[in-house]
PyMOL Python script that loads the backbone (N, CA, C, O; Angstrom):
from pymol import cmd

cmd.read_pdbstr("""\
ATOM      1  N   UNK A   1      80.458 122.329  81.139  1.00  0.00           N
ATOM      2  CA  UNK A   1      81.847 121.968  81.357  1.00  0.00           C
ATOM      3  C   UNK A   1      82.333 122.635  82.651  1.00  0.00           C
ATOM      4  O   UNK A   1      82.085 123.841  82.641  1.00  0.00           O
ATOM      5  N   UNK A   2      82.984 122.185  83.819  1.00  0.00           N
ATOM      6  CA  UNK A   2      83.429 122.495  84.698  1.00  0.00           C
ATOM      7  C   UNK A   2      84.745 123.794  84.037  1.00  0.00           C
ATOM      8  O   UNK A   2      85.240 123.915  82.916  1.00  0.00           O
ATOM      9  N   UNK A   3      84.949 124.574  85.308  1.00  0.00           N
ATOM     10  CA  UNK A   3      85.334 125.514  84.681  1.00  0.00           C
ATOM     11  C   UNK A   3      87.170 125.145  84.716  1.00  0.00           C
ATOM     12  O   UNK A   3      87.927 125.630  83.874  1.00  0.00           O
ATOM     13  N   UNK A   4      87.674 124.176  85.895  1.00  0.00           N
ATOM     14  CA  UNK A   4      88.732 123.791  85.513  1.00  0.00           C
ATOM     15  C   UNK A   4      88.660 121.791  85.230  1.00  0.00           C
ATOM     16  O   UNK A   4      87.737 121.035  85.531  1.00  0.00           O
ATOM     17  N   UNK A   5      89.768 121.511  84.681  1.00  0.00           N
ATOM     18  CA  UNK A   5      89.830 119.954  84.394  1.00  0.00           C
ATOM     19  C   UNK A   5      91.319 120.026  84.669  1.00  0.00           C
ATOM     20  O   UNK A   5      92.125 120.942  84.837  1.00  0.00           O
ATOM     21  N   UNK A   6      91.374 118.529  84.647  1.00  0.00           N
ATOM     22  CA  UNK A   6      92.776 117.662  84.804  1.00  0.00           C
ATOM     23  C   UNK A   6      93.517 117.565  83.229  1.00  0.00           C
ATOM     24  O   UNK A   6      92.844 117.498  82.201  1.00  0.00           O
ATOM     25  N   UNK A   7      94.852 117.570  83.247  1.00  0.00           N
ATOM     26  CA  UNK A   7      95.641 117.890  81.755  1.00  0.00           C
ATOM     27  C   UNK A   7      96.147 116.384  81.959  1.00  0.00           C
ATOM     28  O   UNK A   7      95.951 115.623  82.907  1.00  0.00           O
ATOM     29  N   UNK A   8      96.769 116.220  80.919  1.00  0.00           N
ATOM     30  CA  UNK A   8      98.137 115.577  81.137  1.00  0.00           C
ATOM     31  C   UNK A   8      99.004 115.508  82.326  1.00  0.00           C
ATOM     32  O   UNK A   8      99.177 114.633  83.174  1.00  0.00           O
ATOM     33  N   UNK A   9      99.619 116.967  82.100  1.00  0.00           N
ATOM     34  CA  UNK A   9     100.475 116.974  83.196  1.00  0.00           C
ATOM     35  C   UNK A   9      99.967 117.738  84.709  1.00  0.00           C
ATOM     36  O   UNK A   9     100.552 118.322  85.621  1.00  0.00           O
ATOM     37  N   UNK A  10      98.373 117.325  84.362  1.00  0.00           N
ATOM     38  CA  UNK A  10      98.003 117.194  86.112  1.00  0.00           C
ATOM     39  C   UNK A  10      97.930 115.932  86.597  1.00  0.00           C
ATOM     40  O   UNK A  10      97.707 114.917  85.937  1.00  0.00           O
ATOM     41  N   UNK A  11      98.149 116.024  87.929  1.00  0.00           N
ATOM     42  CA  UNK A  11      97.929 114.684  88.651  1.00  0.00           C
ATOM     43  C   UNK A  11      96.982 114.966  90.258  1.00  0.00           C
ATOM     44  O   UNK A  11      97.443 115.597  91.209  1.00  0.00           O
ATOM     45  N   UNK A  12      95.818 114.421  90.221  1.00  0.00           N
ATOM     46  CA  UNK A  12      95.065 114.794  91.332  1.00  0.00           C
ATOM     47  C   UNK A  12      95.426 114.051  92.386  1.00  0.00           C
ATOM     48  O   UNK A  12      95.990 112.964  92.267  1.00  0.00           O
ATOM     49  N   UNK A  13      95.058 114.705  93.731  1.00  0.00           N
ATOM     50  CA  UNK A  13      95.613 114.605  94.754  1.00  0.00           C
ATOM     51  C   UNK A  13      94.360 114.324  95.767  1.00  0.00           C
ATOM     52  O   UNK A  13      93.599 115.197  96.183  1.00  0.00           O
ATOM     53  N   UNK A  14      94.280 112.523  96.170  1.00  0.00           N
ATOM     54  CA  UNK A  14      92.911 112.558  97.115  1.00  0.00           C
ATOM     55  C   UNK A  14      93.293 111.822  98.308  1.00  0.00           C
ATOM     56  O   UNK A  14      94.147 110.963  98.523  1.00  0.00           O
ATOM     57  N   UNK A  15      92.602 112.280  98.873  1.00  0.00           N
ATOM     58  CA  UNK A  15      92.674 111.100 100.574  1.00  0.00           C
ATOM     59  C   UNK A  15      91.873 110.328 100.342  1.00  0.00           C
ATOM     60  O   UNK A  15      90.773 110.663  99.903  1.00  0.00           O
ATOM     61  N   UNK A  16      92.310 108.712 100.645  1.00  0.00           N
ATOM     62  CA  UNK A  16      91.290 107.819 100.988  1.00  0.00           C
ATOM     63  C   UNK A  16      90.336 107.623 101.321  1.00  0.00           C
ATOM     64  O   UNK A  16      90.226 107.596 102.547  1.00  0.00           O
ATOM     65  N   UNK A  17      88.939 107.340 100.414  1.00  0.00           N
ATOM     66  CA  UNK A  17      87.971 107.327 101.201  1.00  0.00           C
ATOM     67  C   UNK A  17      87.424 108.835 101.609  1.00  0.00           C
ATOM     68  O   UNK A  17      86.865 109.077 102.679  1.00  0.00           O
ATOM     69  N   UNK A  18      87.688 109.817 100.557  1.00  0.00           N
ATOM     70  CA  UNK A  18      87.280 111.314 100.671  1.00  0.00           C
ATOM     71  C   UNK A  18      87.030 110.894  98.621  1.00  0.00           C
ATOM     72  O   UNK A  18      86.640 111.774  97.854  1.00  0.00           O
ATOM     73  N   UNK A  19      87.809 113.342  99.154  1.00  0.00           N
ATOM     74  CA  UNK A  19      87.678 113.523  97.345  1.00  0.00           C
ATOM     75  C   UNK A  19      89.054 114.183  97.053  1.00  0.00           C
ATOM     76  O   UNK A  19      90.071 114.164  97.746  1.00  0.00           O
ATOM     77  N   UNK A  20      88.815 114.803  95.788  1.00  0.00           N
ATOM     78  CA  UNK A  20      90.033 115.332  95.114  1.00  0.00           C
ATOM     79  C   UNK A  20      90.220 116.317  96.361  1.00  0.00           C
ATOM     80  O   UNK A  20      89.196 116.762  96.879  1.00  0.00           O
ATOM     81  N   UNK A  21      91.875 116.800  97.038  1.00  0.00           N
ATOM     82  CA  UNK A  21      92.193 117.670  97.666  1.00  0.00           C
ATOM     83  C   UNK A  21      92.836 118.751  96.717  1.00  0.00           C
ATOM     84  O   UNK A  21      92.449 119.915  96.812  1.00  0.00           O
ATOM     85  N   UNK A  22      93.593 118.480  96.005  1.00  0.00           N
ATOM     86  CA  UNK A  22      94.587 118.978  95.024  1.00  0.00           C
ATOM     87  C   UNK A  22      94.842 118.488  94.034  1.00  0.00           C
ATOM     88  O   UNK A  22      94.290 117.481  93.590  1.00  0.00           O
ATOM     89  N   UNK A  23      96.164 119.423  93.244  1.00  0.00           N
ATOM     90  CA  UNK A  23      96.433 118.631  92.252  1.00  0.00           C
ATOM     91  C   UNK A  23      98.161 119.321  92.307  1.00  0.00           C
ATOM     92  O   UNK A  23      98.498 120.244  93.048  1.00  0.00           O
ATOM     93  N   UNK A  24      98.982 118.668  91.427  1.00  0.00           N
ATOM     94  CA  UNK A  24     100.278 118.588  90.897  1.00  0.00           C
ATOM     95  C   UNK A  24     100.211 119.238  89.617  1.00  0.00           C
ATOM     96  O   UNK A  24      99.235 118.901  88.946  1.00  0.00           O
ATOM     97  N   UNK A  25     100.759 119.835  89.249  1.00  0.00           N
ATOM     98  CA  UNK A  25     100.930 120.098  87.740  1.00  0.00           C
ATOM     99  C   UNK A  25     101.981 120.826  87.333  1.00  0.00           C
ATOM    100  O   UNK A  25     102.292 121.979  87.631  1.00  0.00           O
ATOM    101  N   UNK A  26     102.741 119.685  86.291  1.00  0.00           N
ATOM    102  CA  UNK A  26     104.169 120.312  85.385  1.00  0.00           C
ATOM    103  C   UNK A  26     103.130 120.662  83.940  1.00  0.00           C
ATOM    104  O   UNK A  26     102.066 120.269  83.463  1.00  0.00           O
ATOM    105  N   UNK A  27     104.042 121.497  83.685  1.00  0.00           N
ATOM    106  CA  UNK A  27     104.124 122.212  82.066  1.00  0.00           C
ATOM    107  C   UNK A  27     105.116 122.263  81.805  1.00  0.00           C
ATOM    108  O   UNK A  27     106.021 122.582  82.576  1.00  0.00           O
ATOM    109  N   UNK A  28     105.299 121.812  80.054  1.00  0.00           N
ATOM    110  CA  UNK A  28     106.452 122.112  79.493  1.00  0.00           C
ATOM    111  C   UNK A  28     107.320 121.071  78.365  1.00  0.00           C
ATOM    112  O   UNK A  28     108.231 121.302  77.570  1.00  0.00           O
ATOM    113  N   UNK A  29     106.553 119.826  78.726  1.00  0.00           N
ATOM    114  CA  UNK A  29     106.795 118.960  78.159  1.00  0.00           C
ATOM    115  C   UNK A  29     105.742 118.316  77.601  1.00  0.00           C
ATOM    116  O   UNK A  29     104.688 118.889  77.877  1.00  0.00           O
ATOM    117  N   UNK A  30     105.559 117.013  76.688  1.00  0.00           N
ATOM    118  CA  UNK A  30     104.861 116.870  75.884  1.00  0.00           C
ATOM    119  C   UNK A  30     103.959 115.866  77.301  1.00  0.00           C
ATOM    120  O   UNK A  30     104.536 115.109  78.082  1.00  0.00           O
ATOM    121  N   UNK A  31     102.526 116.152  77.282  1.00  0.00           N
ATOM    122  CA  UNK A  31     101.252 115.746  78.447  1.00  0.00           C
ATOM    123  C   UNK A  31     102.175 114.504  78.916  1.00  0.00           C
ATOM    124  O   UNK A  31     102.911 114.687  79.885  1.00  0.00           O
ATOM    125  N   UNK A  32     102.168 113.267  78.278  1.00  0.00           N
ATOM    126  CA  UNK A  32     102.516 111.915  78.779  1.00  0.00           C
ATOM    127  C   UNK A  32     103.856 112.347  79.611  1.00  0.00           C
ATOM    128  O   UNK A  32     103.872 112.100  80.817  1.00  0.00           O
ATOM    129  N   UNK A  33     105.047 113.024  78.967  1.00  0.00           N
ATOM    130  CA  UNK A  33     105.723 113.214  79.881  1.00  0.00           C
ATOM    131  C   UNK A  33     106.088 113.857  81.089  1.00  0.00           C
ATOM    132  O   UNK A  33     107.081 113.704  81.800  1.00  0.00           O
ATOM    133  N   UNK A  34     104.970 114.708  81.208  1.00  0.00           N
ATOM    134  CA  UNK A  34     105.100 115.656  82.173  1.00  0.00           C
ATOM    135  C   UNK A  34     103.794 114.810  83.467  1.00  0.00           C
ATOM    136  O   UNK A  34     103.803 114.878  84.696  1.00  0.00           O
ATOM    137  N   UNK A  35     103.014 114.228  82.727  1.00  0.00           N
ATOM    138  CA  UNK A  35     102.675 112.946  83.632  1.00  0.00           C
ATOM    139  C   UNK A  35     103.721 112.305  84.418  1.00  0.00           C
ATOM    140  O   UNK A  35     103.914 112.495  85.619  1.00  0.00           O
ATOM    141  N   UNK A  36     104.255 111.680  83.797  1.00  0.00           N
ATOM    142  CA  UNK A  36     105.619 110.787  84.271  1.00  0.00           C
ATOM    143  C   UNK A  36     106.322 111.354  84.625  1.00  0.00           C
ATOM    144  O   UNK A  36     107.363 110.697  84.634  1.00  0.00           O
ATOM    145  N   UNK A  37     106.492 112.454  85.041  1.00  0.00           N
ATOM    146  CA  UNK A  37     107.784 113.242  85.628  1.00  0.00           C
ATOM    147  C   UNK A  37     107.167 113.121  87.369  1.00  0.00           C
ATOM    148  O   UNK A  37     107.783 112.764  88.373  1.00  0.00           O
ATOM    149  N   UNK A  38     105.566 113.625  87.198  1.00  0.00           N
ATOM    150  CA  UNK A  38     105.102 113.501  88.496  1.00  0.00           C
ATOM    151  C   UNK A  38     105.077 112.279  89.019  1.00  0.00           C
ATOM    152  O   UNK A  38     105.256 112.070  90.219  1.00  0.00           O
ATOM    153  N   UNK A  39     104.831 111.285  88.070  1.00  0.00           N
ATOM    154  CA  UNK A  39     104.422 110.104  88.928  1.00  0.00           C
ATOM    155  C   UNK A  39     106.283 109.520  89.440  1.00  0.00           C
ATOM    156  O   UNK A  39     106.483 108.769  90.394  1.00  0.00           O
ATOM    157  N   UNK A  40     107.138 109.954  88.759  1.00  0.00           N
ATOM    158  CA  UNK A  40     108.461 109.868  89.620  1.00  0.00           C
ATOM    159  C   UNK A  40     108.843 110.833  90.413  1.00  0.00           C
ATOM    160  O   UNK A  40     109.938 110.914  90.970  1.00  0.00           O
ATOM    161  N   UNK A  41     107.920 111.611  90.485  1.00  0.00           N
ATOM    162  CA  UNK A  41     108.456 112.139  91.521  1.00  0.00           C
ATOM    163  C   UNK A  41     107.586 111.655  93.077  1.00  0.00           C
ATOM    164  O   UNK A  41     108.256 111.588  94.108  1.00  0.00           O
ATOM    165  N   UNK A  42     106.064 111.338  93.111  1.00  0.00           N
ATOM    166  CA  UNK A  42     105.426 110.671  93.993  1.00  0.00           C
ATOM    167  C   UNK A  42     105.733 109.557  94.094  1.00  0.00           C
ATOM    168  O   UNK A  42     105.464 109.191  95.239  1.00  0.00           O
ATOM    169  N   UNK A  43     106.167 108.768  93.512  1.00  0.00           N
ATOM    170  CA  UNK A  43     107.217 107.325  93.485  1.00  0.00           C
ATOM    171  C   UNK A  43     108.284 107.756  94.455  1.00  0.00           C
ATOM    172  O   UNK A  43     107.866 107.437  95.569  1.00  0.00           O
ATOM    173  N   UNK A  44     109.365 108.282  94.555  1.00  0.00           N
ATOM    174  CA  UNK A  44     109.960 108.811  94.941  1.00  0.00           C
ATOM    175  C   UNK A  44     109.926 109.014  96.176  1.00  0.00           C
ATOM    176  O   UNK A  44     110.462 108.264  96.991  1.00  0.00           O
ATOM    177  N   UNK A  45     109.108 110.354  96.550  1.00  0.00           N
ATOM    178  CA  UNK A  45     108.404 110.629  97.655  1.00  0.00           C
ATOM    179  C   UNK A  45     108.296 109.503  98.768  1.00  0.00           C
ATOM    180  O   UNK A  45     108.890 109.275  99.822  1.00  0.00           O
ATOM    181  N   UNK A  46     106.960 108.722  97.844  1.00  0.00           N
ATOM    182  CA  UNK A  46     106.712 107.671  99.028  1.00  0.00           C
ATOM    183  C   UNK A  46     107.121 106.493  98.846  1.00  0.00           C
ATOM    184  O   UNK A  46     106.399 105.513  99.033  1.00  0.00           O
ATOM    185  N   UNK A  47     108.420 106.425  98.430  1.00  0.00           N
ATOM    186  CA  UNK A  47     109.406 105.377  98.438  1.00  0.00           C
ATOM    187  C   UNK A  47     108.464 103.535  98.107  1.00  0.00           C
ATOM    188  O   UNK A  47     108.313 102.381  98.508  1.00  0.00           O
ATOM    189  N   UNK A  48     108.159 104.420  97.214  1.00  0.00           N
ATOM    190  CA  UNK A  48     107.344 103.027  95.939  1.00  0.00           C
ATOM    191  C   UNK A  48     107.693 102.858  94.377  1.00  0.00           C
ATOM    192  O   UNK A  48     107.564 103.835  93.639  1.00  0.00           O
ATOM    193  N   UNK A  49     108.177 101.502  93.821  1.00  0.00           N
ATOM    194  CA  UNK A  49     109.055 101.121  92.763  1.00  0.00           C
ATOM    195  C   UNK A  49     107.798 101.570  91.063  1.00  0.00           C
ATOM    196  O   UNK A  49     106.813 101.054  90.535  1.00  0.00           O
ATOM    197  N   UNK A  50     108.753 102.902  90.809  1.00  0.00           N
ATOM    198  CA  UNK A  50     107.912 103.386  89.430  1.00  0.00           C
ATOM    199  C   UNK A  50     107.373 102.861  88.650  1.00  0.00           C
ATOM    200  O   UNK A  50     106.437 103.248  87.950  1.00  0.00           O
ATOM    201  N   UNK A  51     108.366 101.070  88.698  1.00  0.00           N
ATOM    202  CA  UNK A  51     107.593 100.091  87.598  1.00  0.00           C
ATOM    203  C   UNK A  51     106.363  99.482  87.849  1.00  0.00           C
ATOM    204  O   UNK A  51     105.954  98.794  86.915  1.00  0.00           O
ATOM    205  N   UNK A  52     105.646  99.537  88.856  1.00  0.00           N
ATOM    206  CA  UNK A  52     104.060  99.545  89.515  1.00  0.00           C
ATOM    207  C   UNK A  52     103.407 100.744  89.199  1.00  0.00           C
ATOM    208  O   UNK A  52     102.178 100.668  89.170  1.00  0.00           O
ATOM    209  N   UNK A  53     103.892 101.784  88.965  1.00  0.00           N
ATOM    210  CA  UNK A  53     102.873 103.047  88.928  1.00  0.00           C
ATOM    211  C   UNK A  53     102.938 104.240  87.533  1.00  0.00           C
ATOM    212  O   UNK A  53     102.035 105.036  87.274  1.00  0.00           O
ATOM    213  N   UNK A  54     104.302 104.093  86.730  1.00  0.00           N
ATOM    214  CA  UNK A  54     103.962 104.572  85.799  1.00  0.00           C
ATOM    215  C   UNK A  54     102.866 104.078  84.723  1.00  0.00           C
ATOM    216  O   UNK A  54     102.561 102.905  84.509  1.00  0.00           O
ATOM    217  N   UNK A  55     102.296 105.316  84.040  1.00  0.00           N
ATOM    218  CA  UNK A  55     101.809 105.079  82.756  1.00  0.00           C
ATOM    219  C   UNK A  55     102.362 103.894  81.678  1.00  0.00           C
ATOM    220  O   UNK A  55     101.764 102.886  81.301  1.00  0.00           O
ATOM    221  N   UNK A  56     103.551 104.313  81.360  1.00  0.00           N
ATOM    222  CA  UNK A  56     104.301 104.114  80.227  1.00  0.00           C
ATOM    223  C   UNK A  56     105.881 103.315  80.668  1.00  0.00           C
ATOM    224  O   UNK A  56     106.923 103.962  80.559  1.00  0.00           O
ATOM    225  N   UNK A  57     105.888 102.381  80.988  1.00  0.00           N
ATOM    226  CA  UNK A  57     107.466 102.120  81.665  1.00  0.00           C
ATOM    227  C   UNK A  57     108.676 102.680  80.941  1.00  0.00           C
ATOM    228  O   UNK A  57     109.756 102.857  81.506  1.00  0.00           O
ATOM    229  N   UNK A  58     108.444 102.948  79.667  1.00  0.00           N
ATOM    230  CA  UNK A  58     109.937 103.421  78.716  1.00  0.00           C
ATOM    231  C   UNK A  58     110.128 105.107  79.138  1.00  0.00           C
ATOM    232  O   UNK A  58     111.082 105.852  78.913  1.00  0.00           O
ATOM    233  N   UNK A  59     108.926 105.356  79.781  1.00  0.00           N
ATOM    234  CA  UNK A  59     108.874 107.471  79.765  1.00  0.00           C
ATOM    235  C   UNK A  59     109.382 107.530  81.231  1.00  0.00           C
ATOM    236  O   UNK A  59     109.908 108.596  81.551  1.00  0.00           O
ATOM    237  N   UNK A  60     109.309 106.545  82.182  1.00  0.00           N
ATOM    238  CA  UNK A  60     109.877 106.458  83.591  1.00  0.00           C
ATOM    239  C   UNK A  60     111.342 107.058  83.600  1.00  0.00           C
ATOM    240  O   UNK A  60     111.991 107.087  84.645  1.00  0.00           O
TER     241      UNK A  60
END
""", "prot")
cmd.dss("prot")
cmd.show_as("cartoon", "prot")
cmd.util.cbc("prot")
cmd.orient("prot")
């Protein structure tokens, strides 16, 4: 087993056409939502509509 992994509320971070650079990660809320907190907040960011990129459209 690798000594770290991706949670819930990680979200990995890659460049195109590379590999994983990073990662994001909330705690605190239940995994799915702390998913969706990031993916509105990278929605956000790069000014792209959440209803294309969330998980779950009702946790948006």
């Amino acid at each position: 087993m690798p000594p770290f992994t991706s949670h819930g509320g990680c979200f990995q971070i890659r460049i195109r056409n590379t590999s994983v650079i990073g990662t994001i990660t909330v705690s605190g809320l239940p995994q799915h939502k702390d998913h969706n907190l990031i993916v509105a907040v990278l929605a956000n960011w790069l000014v792209q509509p959440i209803a294309e990129l969330a998980l779950d459209k009702s946790d948006a």
